[in-house]
C-alpha positions as CSV (number, residue, x, y, z in Angstrom):
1,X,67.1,150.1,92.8
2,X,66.1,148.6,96.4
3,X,68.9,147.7,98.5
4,X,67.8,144.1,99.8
5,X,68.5,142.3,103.1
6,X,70.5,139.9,101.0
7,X,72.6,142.1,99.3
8,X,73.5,144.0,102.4
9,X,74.6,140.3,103.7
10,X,76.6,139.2,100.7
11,X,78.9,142.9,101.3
12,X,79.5,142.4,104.7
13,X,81.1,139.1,103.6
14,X,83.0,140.4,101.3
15,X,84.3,143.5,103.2
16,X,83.9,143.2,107.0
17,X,82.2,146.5,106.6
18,X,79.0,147.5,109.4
19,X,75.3,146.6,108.2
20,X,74.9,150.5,108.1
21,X,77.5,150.8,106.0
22,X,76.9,148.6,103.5
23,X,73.3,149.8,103.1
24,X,74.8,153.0,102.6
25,X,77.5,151.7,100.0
26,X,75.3,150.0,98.0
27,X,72.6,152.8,98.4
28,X,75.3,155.6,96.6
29,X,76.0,152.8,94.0
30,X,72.5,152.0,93.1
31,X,73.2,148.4,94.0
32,X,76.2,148.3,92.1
33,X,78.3,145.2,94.1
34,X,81.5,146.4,92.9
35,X,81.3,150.2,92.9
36,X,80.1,149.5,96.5
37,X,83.1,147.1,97.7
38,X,85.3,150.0,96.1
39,X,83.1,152.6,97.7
40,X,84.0,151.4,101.3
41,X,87.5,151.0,100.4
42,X,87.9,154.6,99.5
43,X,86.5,155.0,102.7
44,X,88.6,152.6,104.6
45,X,85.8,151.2,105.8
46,X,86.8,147.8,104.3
47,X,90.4,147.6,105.2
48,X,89.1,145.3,108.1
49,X,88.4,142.9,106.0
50,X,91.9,143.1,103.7
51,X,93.2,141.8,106.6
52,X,91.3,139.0,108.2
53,X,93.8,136.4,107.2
54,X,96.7,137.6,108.9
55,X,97.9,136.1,112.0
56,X,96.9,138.0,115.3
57,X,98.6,136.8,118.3
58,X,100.0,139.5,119.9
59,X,97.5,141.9,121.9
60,X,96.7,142.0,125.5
61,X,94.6,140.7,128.4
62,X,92.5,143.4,130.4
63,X,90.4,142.9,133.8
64,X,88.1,144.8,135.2
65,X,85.8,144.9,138.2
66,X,82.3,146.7,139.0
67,X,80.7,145.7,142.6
68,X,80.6,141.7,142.3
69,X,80.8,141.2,139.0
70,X,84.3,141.3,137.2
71,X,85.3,140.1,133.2
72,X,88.8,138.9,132.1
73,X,89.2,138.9,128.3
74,X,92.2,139.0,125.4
75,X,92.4,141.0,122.6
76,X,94.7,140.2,120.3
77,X,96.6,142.3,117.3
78,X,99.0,141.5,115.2
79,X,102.3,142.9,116.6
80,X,103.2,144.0,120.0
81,X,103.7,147.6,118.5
82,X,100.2,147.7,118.2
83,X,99.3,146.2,121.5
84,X,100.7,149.1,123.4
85,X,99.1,151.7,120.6
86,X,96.8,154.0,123.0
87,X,93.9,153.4,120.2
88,X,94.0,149.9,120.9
89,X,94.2,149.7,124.8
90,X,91.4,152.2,124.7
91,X,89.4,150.1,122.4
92,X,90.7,146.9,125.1
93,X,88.4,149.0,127.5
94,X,85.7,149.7,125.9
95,X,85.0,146.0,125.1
96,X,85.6,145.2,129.0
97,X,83.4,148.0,129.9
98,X,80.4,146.3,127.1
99,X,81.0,142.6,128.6
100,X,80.4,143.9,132.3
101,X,77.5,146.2,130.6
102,X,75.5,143.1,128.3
103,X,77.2,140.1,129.8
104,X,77.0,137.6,126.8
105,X,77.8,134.3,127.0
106,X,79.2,133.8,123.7
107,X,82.1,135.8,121.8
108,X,79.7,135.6,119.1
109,X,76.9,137.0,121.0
110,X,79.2,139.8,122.6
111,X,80.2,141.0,118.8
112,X,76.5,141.6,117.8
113,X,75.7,143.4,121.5
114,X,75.0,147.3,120.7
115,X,78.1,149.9,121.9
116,X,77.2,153.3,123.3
117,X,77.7,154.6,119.8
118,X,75.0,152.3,118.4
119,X,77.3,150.6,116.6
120,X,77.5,146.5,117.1
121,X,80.6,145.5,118.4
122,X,82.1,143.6,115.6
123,X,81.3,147.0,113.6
124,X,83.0,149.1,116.1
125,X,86.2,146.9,116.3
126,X,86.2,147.1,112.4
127,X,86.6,150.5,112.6
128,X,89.3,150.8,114.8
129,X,91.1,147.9,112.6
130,X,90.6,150.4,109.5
131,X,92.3,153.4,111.7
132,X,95.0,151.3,113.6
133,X,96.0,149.0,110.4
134,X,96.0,145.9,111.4
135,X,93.8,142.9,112.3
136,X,92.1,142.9,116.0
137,X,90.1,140.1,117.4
138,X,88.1,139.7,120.6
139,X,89.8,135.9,121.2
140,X,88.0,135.2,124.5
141,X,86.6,136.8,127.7
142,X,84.8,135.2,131.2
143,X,82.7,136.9,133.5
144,X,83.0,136.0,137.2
145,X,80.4,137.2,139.9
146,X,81.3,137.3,143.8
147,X,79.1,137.3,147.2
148,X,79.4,140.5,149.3
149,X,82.3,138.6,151.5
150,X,84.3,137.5,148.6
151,X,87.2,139.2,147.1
152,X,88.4,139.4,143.1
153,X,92.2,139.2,142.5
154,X,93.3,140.8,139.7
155,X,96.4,140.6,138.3
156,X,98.2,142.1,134.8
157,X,101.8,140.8,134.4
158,X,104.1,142.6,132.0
159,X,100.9,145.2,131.2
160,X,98.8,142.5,130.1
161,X,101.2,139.8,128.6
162,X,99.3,137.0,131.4
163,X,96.5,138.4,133.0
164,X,94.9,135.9,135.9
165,X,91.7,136.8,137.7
166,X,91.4,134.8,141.4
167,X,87.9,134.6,143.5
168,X,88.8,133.6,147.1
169,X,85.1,133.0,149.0
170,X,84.9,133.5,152.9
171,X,87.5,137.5,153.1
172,X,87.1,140.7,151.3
173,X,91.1,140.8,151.4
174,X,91.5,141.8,147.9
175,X,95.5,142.1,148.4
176,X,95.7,138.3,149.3
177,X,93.4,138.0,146.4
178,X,95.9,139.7,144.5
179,X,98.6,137.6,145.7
180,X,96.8,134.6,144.8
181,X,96.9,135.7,141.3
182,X,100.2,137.0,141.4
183,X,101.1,133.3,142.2
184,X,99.3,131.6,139.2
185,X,100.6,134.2,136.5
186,X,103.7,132.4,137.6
187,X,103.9,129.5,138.2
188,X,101.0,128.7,136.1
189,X,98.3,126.0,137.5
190,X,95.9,124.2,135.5
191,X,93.4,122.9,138.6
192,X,92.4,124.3,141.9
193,X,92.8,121.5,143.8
194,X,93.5,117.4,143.1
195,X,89.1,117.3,143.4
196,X,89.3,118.9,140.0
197,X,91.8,116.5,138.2
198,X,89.8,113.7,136.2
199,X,90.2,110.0,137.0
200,X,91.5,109.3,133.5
201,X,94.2,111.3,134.5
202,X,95.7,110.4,137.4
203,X,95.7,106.6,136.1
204,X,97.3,107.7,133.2
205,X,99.9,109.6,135.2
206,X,100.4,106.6,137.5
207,X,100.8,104.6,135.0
208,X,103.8,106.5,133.2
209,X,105.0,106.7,136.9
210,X,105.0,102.8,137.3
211,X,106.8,102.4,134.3
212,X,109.1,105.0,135.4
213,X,110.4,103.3,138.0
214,X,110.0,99.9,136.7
215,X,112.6,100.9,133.8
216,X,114.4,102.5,136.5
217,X,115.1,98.9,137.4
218,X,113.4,99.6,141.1
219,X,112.0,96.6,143.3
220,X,108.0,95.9,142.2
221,X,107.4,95.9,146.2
222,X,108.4,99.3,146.1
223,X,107.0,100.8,143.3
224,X,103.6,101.5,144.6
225,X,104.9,104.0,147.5
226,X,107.0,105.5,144.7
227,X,104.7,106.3,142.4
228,X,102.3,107.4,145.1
229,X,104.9,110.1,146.3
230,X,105.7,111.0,142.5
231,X,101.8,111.5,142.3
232,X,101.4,114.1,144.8
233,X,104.7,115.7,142.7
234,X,102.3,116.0,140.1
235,X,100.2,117.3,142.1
236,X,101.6,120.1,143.1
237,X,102.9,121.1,139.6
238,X,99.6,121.8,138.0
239,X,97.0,122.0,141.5
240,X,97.4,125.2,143.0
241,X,96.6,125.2,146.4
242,X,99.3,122.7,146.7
243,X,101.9,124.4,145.1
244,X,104.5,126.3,147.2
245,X,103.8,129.9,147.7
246,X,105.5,132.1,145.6
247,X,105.5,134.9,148.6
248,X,106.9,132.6,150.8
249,X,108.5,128.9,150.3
250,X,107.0,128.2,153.8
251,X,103.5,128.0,153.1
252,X,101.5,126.1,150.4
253,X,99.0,128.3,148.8
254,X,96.1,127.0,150.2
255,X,97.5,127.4,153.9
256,X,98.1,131.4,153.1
257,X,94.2,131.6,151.4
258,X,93.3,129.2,155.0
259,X,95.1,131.9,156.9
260,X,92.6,134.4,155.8
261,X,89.8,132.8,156.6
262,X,89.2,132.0,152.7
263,X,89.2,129.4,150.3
264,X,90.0,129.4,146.3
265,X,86.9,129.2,144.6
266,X,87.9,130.0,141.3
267,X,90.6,131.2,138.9
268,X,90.8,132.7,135.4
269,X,94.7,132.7,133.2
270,X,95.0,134.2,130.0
271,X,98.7,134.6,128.3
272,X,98.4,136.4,125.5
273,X,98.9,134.4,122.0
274,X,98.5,130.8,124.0
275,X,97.5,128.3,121.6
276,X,97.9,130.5,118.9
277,X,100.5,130.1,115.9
278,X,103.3,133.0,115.8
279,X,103.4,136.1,113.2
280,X,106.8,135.8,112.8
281,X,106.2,131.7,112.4
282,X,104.0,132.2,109.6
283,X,106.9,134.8,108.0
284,X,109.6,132.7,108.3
285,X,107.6,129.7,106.1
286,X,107.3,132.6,103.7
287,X,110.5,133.8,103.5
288,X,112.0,130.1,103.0
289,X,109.3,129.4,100.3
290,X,110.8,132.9,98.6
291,X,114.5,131.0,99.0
292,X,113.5,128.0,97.8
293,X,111.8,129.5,94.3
């Protein structure tokens, strides 16, 4: 029988398995949809897709640099056993290496780019879900580039658990680029600088402010310079370069990067799971519907 396009399609669907082997499958079984689903599974080739709706937010973030180009990505698993298995930090690297490699834009696009082994990349993750057990997902990744006089910071906190990459233009001093990063793993930013932070914002902050202090019961005629001096509070809890130097209470951060001749141009942070619901959420909702039965 002649193993169509279409029919190699409709297996992957149904089994996460590579295009190769699903051709394969299907070429053993004559085309058979069923002896080829089982075919892979006595291969553990489809285990992959067994477990594609489990929860995976546990893994690890990775960096890593090659002249002036650098990538900061998170893979994720499904228990923090896993995220320390050697298989899986191994596979963690391989991915970084094929991002700095192919540069994609997309996590889509990355997950069809070819692998040394001529494998696609969502094929070759599939096989290390099948020997490791449990579900792995490329979440997210960025890819930074630098001028010759620029300087990445990289930064892994608790062996990937936050993982922040810093670009400071105008010094090669990758230790204070280091430190930079250092700095936003902990105390976690969400601008660069007050230039970043929308309009819509601050008004909106100044207008909780206001009423702040109105309820407060504080004069109107001095509300304005209250709010104003709140504001730049606010400021420097989610700007970074005017946040207080971790390193040293002394400095703001952009007076230590100004010290070296260098300004922040950019900054990557990835905690691991962020945004994502919990394993041990989604069990808990199962054991109480178990209770309640």
């Amino acid at each position: 029988m002649a193993i169509t396009a279409q029919m190699v399609k409709e297996l992957r669907a149904k089994t996460g398995a590579g295009m190769m082997d699903c051709k394969k499958a299907l070429t053993e079984t004559n085309g058979d949809m069923d002896q080829a689903i089982d075919f892979l599974r006595e291969k553990g080739i489809a285990s992959a897709a067994k477990k594609a709706d489990r929860i995976a937010a546990e893994g690890t973030t990775f960096i890593q640099s090659e002249g002036n180009t650098a990538v900061i990505l998170e893979v994720n698993a499904e228990t923090d056993f896993v995220a320390k298995n050697e298989g899986f930090q191994t596979l963690v690297k391989e991915l970084a290496a094929e991002l700095l490699a192919k540069k994609p834009a997309t996590v889509e696009e990355a997950l069809e780019t070819e692998m040394p082994n001529g494998k696609k990349m969502s094929e070759h993750i599939n096989e290390a879900i099948a020997k490791i057990g449990e579900k792995i997902t490329l979440r997210r990744f960025e890819l930074k580039t630098k001028g010759d006089n620029d300087a990445f910071g990289e930064y892994l906190h608790m062996g990937g658990r936050i993982g922040v990459l810093t670009l400071l233009e105008g010094t090669t001093d990758v230790e204070a680029a280091k430190d930079v990063a250092m700095h936003a793993a902990a105390l976690n930013p969400k601008f660069i600088s007050r230039a970043q932070v929308s309009e819509e914002e601050v008004a909106r902050e100044r207008e909780v402010l206001t009423q702040q202090a109105l309820n407060e019961g504080k004069p109107e005629n001095i509300v304005a310079k209250m709010v104003e001096g709140r504001l730049g509070k606010f400021f420097e809890d989610i700007c970074l370069v005017d946040q207080t130097f971790v390193k040293n209470p002394d400095q703001k951060v952009r007076q230590f990067v100004e010290s070296k001749g260098a300004t922040v141009k950019d900054f990557i942070r990835y905690e691991v799971g962020e945004g994502l619901e919990k394993r041990q959420d989604n069990f808990a909702e199962e054991v109480m519907s178990q209770v309640k039965k």
